[in-house]
C-alpha positions in Angstrom: -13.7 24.4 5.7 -10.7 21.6 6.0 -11.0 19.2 2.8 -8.5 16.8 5.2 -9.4 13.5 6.9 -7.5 11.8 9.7 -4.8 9.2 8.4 -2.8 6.6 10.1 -0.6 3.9 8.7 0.7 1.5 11.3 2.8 -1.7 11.2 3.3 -4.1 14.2 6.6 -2.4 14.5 5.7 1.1 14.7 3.1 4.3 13.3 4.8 4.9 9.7 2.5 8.1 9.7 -0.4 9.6 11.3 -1.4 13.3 9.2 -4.3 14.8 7.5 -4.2 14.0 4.5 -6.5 15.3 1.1 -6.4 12.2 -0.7 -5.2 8.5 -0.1 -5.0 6.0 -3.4 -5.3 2.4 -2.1 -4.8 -0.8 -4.0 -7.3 -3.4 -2.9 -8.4 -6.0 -4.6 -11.5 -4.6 -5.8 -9.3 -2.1 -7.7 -7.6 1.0 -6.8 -9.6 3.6 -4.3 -9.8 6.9 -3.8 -10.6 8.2 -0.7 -11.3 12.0 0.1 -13.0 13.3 3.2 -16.7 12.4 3.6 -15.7 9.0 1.8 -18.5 6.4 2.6 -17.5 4.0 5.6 -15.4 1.0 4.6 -13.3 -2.3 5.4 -11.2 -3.9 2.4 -8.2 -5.7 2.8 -4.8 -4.7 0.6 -3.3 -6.1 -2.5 0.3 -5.9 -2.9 0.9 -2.0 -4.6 1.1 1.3 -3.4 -0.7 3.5 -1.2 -0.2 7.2 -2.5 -1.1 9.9 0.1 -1.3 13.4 -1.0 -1.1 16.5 2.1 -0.7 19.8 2.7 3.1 19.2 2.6 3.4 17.5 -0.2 2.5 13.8 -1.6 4.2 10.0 -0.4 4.4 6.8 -1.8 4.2 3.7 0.4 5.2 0.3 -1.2 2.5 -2.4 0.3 2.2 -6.0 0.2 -0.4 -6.9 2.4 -2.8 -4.9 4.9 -6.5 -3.9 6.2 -8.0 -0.5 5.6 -11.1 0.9 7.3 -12.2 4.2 6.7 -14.9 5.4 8.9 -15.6 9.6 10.5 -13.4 11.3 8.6 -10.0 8.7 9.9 -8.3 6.2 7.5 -6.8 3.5 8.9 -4.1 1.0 7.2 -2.8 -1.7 8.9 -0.1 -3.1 7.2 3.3 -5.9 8.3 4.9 -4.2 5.0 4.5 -0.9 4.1 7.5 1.4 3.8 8.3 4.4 2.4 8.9 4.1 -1.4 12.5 6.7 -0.9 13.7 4.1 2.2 13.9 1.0 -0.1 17.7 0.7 -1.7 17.8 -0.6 -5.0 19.5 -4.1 -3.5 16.0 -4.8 -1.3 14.0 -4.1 -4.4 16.2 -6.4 -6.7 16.3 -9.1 -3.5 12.6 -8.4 -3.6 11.9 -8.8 -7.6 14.3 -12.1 -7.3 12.8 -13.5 -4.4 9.0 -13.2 -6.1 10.1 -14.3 -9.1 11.5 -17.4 -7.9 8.6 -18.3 -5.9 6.4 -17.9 -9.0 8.0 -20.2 -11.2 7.2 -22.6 -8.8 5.2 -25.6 -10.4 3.1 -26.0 -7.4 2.4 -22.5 -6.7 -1.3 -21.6 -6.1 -3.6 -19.1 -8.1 -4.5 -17.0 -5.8 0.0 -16.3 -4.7 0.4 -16.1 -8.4 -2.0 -13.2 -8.7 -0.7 -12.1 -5.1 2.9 -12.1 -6.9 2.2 -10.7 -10.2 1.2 -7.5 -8.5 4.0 -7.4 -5.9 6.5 -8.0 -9.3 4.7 -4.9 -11.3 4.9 -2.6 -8.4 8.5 -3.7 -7.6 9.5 -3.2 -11.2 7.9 0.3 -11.5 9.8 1.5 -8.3 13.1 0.5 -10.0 12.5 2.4 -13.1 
């Protein structure tokens, strides 16, 4: 018996992938999940980090900074305007990236909730460039 689920990741642009997968790590902001087949049924948005998939060909790592995830019959579903392939970013769009955030947070007028937002999009840039 099949220990794989249904899994699709889909930005406005396009279907970044749609596979069975064993295993999907999410970051939401409850904390990371888990999700294996015959998961419970459930909607929780996306904080920024990555979404790890493991398959029968191998595992992926997408960078995210935003999204909705429901998991319901055995089919994930992430909607996301920014997930990409960890291997497609260049080193210049992560350093862009890192600058960009870091510039934003320094702002004096910057909110609580974009500086939490931020100081996970920064960790999970910085861990990609290493």
């Amino acid at each position: 018996m099949s220990e794989n689920f249904n899994l699709e990741i889909i930005s406005p642009e396009q279907t970044i992938i749609k596979t069975e997968a064993r295993q999907v790590t999410i970051p939401s902001f409850e904390g990371l999940m888990g999700i294996l087949k015959d998961h419970i049924s459930l909607v929780t948005f996306l904080r920024p980090g990555f979404v790890e998939t493991q398959t029968d060909k191998g595992s992926d790592k997408f960078f995210v900074e935003d999204g909705i995830v429901e998991f319901n019959n055995n089919y994930l579903l992430i909607l996301s305007s920014s997930a990409v392939n960890v291997k497609n970013l260049s080193k210049n769009q992560i350093d862009k990236m890192i600058h960009d955030s870091t510039e934003t947070l320094s702002k004096k007028d910057i909110k609580d909730k974009e500086k939490y937002i931020l100081s996970y999009k920064l960790d999970t840039l910085k861990e990609i460039k290493q």
